[in-house]
C-alpha positions as CSV (number, residue, x, y, z in Angstrom):
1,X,23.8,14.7,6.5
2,X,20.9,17.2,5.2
3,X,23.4,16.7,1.2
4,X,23.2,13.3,1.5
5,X,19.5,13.2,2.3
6,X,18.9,15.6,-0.4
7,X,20.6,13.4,-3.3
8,X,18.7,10.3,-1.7
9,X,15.4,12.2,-2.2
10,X,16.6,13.2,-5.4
11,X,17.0,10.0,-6.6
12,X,14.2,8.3,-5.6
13,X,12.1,11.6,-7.4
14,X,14.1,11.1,-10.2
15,X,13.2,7.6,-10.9
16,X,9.3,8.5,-9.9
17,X,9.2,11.0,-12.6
18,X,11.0,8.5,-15.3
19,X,8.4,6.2,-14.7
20,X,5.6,8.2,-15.8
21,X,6.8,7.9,-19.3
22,X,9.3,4.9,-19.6
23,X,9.0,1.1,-19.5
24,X,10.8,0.3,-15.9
25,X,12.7,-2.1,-18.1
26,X,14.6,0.7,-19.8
27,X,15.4,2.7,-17.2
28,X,19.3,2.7,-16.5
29,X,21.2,3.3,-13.3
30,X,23.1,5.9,-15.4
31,X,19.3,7.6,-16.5
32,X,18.3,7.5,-13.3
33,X,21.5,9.3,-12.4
34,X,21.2,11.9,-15.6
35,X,17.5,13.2,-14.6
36,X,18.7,13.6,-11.1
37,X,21.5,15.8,-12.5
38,X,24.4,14.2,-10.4
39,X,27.1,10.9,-11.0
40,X,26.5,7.4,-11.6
41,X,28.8,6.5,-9.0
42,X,26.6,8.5,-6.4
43,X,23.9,6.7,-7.3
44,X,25.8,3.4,-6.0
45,X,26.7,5.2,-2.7
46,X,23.0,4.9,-1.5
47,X,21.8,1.9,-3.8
48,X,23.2,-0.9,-4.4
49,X,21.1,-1.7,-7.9
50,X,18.4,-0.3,-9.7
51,X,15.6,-2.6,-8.2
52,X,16.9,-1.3,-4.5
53,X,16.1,2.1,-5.4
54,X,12.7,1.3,-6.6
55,X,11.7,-0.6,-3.6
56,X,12.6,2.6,-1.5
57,X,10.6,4.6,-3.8
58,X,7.7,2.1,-2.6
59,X,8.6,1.8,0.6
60,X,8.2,6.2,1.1
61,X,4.9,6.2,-1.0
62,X,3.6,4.7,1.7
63,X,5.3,6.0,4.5
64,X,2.5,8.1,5.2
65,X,-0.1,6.1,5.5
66,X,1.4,3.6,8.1
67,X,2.8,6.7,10.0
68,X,-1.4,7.5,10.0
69,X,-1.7,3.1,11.2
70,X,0.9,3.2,13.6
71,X,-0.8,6.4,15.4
72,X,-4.3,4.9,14.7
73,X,-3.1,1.5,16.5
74,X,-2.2,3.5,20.1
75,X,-5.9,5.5,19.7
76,X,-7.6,2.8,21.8
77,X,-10.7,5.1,22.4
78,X,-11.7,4.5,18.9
79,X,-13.8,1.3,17.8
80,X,-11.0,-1.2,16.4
81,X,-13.2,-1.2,13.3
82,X,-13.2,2.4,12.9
83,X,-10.0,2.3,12.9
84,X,-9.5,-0.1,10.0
85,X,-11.7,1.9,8.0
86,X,-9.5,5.0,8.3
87,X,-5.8,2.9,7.4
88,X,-7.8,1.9,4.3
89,X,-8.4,5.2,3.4
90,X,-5.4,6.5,3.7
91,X,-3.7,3.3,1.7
92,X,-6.6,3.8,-0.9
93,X,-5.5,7.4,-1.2
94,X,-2.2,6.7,-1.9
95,X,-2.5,3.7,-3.9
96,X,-4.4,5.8,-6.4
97,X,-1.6,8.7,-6.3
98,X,1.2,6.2,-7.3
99,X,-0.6,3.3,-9.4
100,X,-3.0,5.2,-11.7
101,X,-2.1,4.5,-15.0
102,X,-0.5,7.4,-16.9
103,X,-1.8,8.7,-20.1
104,X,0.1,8.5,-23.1
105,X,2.8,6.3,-21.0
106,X,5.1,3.9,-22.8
107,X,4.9,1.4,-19.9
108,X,4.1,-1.9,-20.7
109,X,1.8,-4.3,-19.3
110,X,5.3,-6.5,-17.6
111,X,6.8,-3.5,-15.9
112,X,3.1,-2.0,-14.4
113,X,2.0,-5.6,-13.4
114,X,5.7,-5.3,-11.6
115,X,5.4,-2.4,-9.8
116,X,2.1,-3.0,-8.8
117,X,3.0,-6.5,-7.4
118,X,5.9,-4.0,-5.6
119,X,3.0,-2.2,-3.9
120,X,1.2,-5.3,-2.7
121,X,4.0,-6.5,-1.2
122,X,5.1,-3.7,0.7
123,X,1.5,-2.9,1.7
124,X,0.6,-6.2,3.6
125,X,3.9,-6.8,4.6
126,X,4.4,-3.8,6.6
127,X,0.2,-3.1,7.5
128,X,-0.4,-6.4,8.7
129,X,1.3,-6.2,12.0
130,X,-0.5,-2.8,12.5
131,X,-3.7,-4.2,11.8
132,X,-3.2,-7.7,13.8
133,X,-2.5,-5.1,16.6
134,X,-5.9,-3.5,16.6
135,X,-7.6,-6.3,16.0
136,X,-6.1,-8.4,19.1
137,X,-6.9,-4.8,20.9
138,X,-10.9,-5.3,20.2
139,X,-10.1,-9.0,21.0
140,X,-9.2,-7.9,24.5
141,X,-12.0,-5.1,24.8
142,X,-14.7,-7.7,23.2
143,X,-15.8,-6.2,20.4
144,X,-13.8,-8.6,18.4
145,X,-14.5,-12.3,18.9
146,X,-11.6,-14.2,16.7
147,X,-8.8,-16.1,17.7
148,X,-6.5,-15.1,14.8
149,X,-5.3,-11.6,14.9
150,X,-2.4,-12.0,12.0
151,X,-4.5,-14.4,9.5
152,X,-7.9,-12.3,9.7
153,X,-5.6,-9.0,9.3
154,X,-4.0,-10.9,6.0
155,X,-7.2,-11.8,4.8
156,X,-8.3,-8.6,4.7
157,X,-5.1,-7.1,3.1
158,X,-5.0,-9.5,0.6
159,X,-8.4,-9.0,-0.5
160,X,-8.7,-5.0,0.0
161,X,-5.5,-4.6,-1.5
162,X,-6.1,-6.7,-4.9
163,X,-9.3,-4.9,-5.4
164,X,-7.9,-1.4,-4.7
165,X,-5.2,-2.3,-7.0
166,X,-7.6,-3.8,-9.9
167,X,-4.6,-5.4,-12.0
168,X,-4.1,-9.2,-11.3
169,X,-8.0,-9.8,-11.6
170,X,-9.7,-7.0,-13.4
171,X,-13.1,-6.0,-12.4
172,X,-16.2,-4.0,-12.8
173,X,-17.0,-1.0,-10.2
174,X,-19.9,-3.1,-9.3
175,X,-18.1,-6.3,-8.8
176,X,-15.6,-5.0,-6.9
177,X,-18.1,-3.6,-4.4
178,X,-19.8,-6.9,-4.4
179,X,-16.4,-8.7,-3.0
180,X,-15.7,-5.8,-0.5
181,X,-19.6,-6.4,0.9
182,X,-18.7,-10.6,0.9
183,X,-15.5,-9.4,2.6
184,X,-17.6,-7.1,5.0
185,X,-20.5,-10.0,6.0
186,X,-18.1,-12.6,6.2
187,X,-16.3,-10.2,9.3
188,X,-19.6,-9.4,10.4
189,X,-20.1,-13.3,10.9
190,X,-16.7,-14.2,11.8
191,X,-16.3,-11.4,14.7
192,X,-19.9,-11.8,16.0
193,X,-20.9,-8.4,14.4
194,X,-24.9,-7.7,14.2
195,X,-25.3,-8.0,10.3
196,X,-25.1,-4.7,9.2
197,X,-22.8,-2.9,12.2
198,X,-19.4,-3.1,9.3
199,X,-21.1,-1.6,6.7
200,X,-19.3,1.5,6.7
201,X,-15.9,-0.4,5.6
202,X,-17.7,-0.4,2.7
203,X,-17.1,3.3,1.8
204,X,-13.1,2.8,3.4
């Protein structure tokens, strides 16, 4: 079991380092199987394709951080928006450990914009039940007042996790902040929040 593990790790740390200098397009099953220093054949043991092994590759970048959600979501003695605030940290962290552009990189504009729609996906797929969670939480203990756990939990994700990413509509530092505070008033308004009381999500 601890072998098989091993060349599953392996693999997925193989294609991680062949991205920081090739265009996803060109990597091969069999490259991916040469940098990892075993068969192509193994390779087809634990993935089925080449896209399979990149969406595992996604899926443990951010295993971390909704290991960090999922223990946040039982800490009920926390302020449901405190809590928030620290998942987007921790997603902000990673997100700029695995999508910072690479200097000197052959990737192309196709293959990044790819990987980072990977990210996205994976991101408010597997957050937004964590975060609808909390949310109905503070609904129950009143400092929430919404009636929509799952589509104010989306919003949110949608919106933190475009800016954080910064590829499908480029903008400034300063306009970015701008959204996040239109994201943070319009909560403040929509939960019955004194105006103001969210402004540390700003900083999340």
């Amino acid at each position: 079991m601890q072998e098989q593990q091993s060349k599953y790790t392996l693999i997925l740390d193989s294609l991680q380092k062949l991205l920081e200098n090739k265009k996803l397009q060109s990597i091969s099953v069999s490259e991916i199987a040469q940098e990892a220093g075993i068969g192509k054949g193994s390779i087809y043991y634990y993935f089925p394709s080449k896209d399979a092994i990149l969406e595992a590759l996604v899926e443990r970048n951010y295993e971390k951080p909704l290991s960090t959600a999922q223990n946040l979501a039982a800490q009920t003695n926390i302020p449901p928006f405190t809590r928030m605030a620290m998942i987007f940290q921790a997603c902000r962290s990673t997100s700029s450990d695995y999508l910072k552009p690479q200097d000197g990189s052959n990737i192309g504009a196709a293959e990044e914009a790819l990987l980072h729609q990977k990210y996205m996906n994976h991101l408010i797929s597997e957050f937004k039940p964590v975060l609808a969670e909390i949310i109905r939480q503070g609904i129950k203990t009143g400092d929430i007042r919404f009636d929509k756990p799952e589509a104010l939990a989306e919003i949110v994700l949608i919106v933190l996790t475009v800016k954080m990413d910064n590829t499908i509509a480029p903008s400034s530092r300063e306009e970015i902040e701008e959204t996040i505070s239109g994201l943070v008033s319009l909560l403040e308004k929509g939960t019955e929040n004194p105006p103001g009381s969210l402004n540390f999500l700003l900083n999340s």
